[in-house]
N, C-alpha and C positions, 0 to 999 in steps of 0.2 A: 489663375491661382484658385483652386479649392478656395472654399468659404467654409467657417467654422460657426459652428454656435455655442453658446454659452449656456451652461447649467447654471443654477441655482446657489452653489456655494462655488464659483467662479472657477472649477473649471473645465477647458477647452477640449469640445468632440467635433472633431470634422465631421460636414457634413455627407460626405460622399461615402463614411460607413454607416452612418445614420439611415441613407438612403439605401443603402444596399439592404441594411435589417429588414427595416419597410418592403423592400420588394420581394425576400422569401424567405430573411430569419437563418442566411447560411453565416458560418465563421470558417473564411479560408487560412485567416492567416496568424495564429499564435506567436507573439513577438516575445521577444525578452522580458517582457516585463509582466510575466504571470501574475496574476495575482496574488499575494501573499508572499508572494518570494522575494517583493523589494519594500523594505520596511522602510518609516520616515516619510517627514508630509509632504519630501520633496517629490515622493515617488507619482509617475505618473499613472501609475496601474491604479490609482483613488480616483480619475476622474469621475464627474457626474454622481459621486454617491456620499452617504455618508457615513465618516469615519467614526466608529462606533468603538472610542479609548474603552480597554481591558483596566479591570479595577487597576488601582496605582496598588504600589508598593516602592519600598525602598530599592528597589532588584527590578524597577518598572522604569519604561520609556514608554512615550506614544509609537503604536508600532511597531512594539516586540518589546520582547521582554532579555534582560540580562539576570540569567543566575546563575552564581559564581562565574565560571568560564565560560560557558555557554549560551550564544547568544539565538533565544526564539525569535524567530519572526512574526507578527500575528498581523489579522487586518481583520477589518470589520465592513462591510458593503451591505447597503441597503437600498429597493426603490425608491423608497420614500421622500427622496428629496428631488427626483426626477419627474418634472411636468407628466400627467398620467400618460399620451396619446405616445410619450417618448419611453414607455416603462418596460416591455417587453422588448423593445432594441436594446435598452440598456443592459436588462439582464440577461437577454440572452450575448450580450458580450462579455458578462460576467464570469458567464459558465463555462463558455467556450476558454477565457483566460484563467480560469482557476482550476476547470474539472479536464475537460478534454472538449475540442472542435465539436460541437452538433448544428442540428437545423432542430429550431422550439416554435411551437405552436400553443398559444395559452386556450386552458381549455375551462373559456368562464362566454358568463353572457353578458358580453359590453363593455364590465365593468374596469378599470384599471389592473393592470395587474400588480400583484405586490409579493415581495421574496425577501431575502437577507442571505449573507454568508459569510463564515466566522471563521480562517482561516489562519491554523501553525503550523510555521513549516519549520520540521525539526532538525537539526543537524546531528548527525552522529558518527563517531569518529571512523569506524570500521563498516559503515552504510552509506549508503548512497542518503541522502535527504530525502524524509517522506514526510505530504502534508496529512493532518489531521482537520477535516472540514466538519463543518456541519453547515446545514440549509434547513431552510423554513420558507415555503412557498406556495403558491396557487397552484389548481389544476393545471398540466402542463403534458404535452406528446415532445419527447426528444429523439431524434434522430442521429445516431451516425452511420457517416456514407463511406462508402470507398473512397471518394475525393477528398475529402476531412483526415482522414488518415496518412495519408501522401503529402500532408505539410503540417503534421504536430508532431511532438512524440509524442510515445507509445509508453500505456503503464499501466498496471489492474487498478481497479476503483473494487473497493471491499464497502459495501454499501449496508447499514446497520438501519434498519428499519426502525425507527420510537413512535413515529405516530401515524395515521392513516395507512394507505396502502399502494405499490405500486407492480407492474407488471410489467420482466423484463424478459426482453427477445433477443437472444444470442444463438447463433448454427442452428441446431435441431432442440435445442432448449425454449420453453416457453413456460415461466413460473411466475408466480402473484407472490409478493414476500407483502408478511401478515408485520405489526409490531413485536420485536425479537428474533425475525428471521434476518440471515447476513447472505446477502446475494456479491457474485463477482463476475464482474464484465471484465474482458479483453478490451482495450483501446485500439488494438491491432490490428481489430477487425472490426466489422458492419453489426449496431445493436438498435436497438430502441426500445425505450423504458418510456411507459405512460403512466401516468399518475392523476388520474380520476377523483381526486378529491386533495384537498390543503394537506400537506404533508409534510413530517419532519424527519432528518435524517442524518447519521452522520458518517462518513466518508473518510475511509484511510485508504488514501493514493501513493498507492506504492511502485515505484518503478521495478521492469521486469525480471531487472537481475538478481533482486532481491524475492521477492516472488518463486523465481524459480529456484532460489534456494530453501525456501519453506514448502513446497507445493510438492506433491504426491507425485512419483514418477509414474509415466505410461498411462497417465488420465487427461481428457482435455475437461477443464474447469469452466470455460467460458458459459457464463450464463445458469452455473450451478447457486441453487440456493440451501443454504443452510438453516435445518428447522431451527427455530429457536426452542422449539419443547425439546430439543435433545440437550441435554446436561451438557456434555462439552460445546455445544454451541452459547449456553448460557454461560461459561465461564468465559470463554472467550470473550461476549459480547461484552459481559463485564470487566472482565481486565482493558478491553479498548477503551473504552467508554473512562473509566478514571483514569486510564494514561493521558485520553484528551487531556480530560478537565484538571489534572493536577501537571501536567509535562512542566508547566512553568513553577512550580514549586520544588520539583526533585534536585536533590544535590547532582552536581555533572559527573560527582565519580560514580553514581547510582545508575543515570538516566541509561545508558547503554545495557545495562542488566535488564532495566525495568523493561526498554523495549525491546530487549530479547525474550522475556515470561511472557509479553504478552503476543508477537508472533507466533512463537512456540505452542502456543495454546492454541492458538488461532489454526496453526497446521494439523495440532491434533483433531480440533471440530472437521476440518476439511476428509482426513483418514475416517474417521468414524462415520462420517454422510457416505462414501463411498464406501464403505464396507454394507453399508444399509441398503445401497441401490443395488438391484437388482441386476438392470442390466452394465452393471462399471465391472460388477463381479464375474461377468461373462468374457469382459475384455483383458480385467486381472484376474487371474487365479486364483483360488484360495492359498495350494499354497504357497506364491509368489506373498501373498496378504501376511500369511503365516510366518514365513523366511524373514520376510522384511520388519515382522518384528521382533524375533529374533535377534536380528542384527542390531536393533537399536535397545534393547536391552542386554546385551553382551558385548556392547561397543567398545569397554575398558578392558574387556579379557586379551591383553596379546597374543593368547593360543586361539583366538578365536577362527575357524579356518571354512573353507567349503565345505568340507567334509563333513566339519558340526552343525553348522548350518541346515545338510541336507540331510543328515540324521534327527535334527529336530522335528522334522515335515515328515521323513517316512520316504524321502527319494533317494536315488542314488545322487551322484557328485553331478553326473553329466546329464541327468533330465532335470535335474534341479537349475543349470547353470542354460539348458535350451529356453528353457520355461522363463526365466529370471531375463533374459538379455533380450526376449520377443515382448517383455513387457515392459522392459523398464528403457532398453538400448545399452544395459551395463553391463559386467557379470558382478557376480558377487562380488571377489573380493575388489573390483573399481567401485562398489556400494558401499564397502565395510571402509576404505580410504577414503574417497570422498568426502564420507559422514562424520570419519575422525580429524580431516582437513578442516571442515567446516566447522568444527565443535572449538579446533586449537584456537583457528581465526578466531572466533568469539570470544572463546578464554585469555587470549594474546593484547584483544583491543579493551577489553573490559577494565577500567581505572577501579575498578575494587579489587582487584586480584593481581595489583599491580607486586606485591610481597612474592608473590609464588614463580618461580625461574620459569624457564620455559622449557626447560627438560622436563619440570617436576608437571607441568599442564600435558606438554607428548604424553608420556608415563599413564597419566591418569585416563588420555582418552586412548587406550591402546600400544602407541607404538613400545618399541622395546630397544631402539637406538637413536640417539643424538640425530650422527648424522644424514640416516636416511629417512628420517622426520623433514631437516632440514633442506634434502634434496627434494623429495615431493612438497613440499611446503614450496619451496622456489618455484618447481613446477607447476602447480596451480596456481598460484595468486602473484609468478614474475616478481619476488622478493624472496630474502630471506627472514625467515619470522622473525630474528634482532631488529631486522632495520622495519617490518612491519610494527612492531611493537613503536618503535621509534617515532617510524611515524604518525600513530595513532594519537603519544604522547603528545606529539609537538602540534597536532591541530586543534585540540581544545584548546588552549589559550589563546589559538591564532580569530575563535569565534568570539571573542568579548567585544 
């Protein structure tokens, strides 16, 4: 029988991950119990650290928070209550359970090392669940492998730089993000971010489905970092950053809106950096760039067609639609539905716009019939928007 040992606020870490830390700092195995995703002091994902209760309120539990219908889950983790020679095993099993599998190396002289992590994990009714992190830590070299990969999932980390500096290694990407800059790594693949001095950060982990609904067609992202001197990366940065620090305050028929303004921003900081790089613009066209905003500014026109499209740019129908499907893999009009799918969904799951039918939401984002709304609505999302609505409805209450 394994032997365990005992932390400090009692309790229980086997010692044979203990030992594995010690001998190279890997995390093979992500279990159910990530950090932050199971609220309550029963949860075992607190061992060895300390629980660091979010101000109380009326709408407050230890461990998440309840507003109105919506129940956050939060956690608090810190070394500080872990004998020091045990501190870097600890957190680097923190990291691996809350952010994604790495291999960490502390990059200090001797001295213990020391971290925190402040972790909500949001639920929304029309999304998959995304955590909102933030960290505060010592110098530290992080690695992911191809092996760490092959037994976690997978999901972007949107990394918001506030205080020192770090430098991330993703594909052919190699960038230093300053305070203000917002970097994004692949979990999918092999990265490594080092971070050369005490550093603070905050972290919206978002799974890939969702990602690839906000994310720029025909670009790979991984490893891209977003200036902060550019304007729309500061509003972005901004709208995350108080969606953190307030998500537990917003009313639930709000909270879905709110975190669609602040993705939505977040995608346009993403378009505007590649419109600036040089070489992204070699890979998309100008005017694929051009087209494609087109399309999202005449979203709601029902006559909107290829033809206007390719008149707006100066092409014909069919170098517009060669150009458009080598970069994107869609043609227009599977661009122009898609994007009015994806808009209904939002408008559909949204409890503030619960008044408005759903004819009247098709209508606005485009279509111009009931029922072949309702057929391609079937077809991508495998419902029909009634009963998506429905069930949108019925899962807020089911979080309290």
């Amino acid at each position: 029988m394994r032997s365990s040992r005992r932390y400090p606020n009692g309790m229980l870490k086997n010692s044979a991950v203990t030992m594995l830390h010690r001998a190279g700092g890997r995390c093979l195995d992500r279990s159910a119990d990530r950090v932050g995703r199971n609220a309550g002091p029963a949860s075992t994902t607190n061992r060895g650290c300390d629980l660091l209760s979010p101000p109380q309120s009326s709408g407050c539990r230890r461990g998440g928070d309840v507003v109105g219908a919506v129940a956050i889950a939060r956690s608090a983790l810190s070394t500080s209550s872990v004998p020091g020679p045990d501190r870097l095993a600890f957190w680097h099993d923190v990291v691996c359970r809350t952010i994604a599998g790495i291999e960490a190396k502390a990059l200090l002289d001797g001295r213990p090392y020391a971290g925190s992590i402040r972790t909500q994990s949001i639920p929304l009714a029309h999304l998959p669940n995304f955590d909102l992190i933030e960290v505060e830590a010592d110098p530290q070299l992080v690695t992911r492998t191809r092996q760490l990969i092959d037994r976690s999932e997978c999901a972007w980390l949107l990394m918001i730089q506030e205080e020192g500096i770090c430098e991330i290694a993703q594909g052919d990407r190699r960038t230093t993000l300053e305070p203000g800059d917002i970097g994004l790594l692949d979990t999918s693949r092999p990265y490594q971010v080092m971070f050369p001095q005490a550093f603070r950060q905050s972290i919206l982990r978002m799974p890939e489905p969702l990602f690839r609904d906000i994310a720029p067609r025909g670009n790979d992202l991984a490893g891209l970092a977003l200036p902060g001197r550019q304007p729309l990366t500061a509003i972005a940065r901004q709208n995350l950053l108080s969606f953190e620090r307030c998500a537990g305050m917003i009313e639930p028929a709000f909270l879905p809106a709110v975190a669609n303004c602040a993705i939505d921003h977040l995608s346009l900081a993403m378009r505007a950096t590649l419109r600036g790089d040089r070489a992204r613009r070699a890979i998309v066209p100008d005017h694929v760039v051009r087209a494609d905003a087109w399309i999202t500014r005449n979203l709601h026109d029902a006559e909107l067609s290829v033809e206007d499209v390719a008149r707006s740019v100066g092409l014909s129908p069919g170098h517009l639609q060669q150009l458009f499907r080598s970069a994107t893999g869609l043609t227009v009009a599977d661009a122009i539905r898609d994007r009015r799918l994806a808009n209904c969904r939002k408008a559909l799951a949204d409890p503030s716009l619960s008044d408005q039918s759903i004819t009247e939401i098709a209508f606005r984002w485009g279509f111009s019939e009931s029922s072949s709304f309702s057929r391609a609505f079937r077809r991508a999302f495998g419902v029909s928007p009634r009963q998506f609505r429905n069930e949108c409805r019925a899962i807020l209450p089911r979080l309290s």
